[in-house]
N, C-alpha and C positions, 0 to 999 in steps of 0.2 A: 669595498662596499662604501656606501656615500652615506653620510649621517643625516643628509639633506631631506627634507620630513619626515623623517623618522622619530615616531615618541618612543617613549623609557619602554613599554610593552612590547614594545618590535622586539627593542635593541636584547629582552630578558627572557625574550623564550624561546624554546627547545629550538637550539641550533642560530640562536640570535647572537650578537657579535659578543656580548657579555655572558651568556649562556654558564659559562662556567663558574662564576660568579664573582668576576672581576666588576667592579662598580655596580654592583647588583645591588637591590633593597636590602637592607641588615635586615633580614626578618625573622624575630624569635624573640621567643616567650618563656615562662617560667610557669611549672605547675607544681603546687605546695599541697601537701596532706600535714598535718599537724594533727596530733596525737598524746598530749601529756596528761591524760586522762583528767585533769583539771580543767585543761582549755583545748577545744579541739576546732578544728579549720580547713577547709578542704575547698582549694578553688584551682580552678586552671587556667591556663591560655591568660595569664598576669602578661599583660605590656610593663617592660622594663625597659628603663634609658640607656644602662648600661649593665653588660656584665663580666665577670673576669673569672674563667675557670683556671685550676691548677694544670701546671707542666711536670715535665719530668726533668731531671737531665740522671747520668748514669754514673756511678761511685766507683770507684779503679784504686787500684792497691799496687804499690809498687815491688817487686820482686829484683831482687838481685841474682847475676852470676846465668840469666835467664837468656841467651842469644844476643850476650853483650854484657854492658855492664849495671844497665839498669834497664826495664823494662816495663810499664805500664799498662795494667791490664783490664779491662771493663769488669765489673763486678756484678752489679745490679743496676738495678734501673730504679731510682726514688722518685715517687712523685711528693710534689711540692702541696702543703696545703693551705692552697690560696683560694679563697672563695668568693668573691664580694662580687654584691649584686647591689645595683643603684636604682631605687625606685622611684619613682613619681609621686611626690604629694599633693595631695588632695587638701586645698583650705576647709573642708568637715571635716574635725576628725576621727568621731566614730564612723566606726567598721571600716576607718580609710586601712590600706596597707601600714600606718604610720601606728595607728592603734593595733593592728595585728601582731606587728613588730617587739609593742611593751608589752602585749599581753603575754605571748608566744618568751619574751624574756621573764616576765614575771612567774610564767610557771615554770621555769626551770633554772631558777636561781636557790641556791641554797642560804636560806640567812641563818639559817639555825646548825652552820660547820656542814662539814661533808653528810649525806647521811646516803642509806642504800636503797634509793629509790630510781637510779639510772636507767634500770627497764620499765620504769614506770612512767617516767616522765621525758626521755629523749628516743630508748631505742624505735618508738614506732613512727618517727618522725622521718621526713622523705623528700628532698627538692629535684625538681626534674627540672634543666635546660633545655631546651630545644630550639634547635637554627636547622633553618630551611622549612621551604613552603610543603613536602612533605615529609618531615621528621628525617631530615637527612641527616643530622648529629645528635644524638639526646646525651647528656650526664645526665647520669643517678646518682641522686648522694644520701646515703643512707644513714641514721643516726645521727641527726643533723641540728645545725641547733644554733642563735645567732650568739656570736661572742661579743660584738661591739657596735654598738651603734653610733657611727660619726656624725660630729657637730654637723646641723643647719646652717649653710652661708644663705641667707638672703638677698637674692642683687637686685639692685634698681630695675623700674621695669622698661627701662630704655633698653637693655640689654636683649630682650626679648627671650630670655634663656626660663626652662621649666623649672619649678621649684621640685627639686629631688633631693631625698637622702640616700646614704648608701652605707650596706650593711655588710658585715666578716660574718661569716659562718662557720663555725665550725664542723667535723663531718668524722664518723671510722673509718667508712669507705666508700669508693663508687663505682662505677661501670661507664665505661664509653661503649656508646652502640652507635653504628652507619646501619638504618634503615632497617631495623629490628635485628642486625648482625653484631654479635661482642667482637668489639675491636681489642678492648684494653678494660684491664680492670687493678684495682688497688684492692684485691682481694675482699671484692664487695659478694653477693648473692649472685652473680654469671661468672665470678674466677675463682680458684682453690686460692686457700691461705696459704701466705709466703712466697705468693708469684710479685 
């Protein structure tokens, strides 16, 4: 096949040379429900610069005397909890993402020591990933909540680079779905506890 007039639309649909989504558009989005009964927020289809969901890898125990003399054996499968999503800022900062961000932290910091308000102020909290043009991967991350806000680098405007920050989340659990199918779950609401 010849790339020879060929634009980026050829080359990215059904049965086009990228089709499967080698050099394809990164297209995906973030949709947030926020729920700390102090401060509530609900927006979807958030354009994000970047974002980083958690992996797995699998825990192994070694056993002796086992078809040799040492033997290593896959255990479970741990997923990692790594979240961070880098957003786009906006020079207004009311109602930008950047004020959602400390509001969304302000209601769920405790300054006054622990107290027992966690179903109150995090459990009904919810971030949803989505990549592909039709919901081809979503995470849910359920019980969710930002732990860290990293510094603002400012770069010259030579660089041409977006002013973004970028957030750690923290989460209990979540669900990988392909095209409304549970692929995988960290025993969120689609898998049983202790898978």
């Amino acid at each position: 096949m010849t790339l020879e007039g060929t634009n980026v639309d050829n080359l990215i649909k059904d049965n086009g040379l990228y089709s499967s989504g080698l050099m394809k558009h990164n297209r995906f989005h973030v949709n947030m429900s926020i729920n700390t009964g102090i401060f509530n927020y609900t927006n979807n289809f958030i354009p994000v610069f970047a974002a980083r969901v958690p992996g797995w890898d699998i825990a192994t125990t070694k056993e002796l005397g086992v078809g040799g003399n040492i033997k290593t054996f896959p255990m479970r499968k741990d997923w990692n909890q790594q979240l961070f999503v880098t957003f786009y800022m906006e020079n207004q900062v009311e109602n930008s993402m950047f004020d959602v961000m400390n509001k969304w932290c302000n209601a769920v910091v405790q300054p006054q020591g622990p107290q027992a308000y966690y179903k109150e102020r995090v459990s009904g909290n919810q971030l949803e990933i989505v990549n592909g043009d039709n919901n081809n991967i979503k995470w849910i991350f359920y019980e969710v909540y930002p732990r860290v806000l990293y510094p603002i680098e400012l770069k010259p405007v030579e660089d041409f680079a977006p002013m973004v920050f970028s957030v750690q989340f923290v989460y209990r659990a979540f669900d990988l779905e392909a095209k409304g199918q549970l692929i995988g779950t960290s025993s969120g609401p689609g898998g049983a506890i202790g898978t």
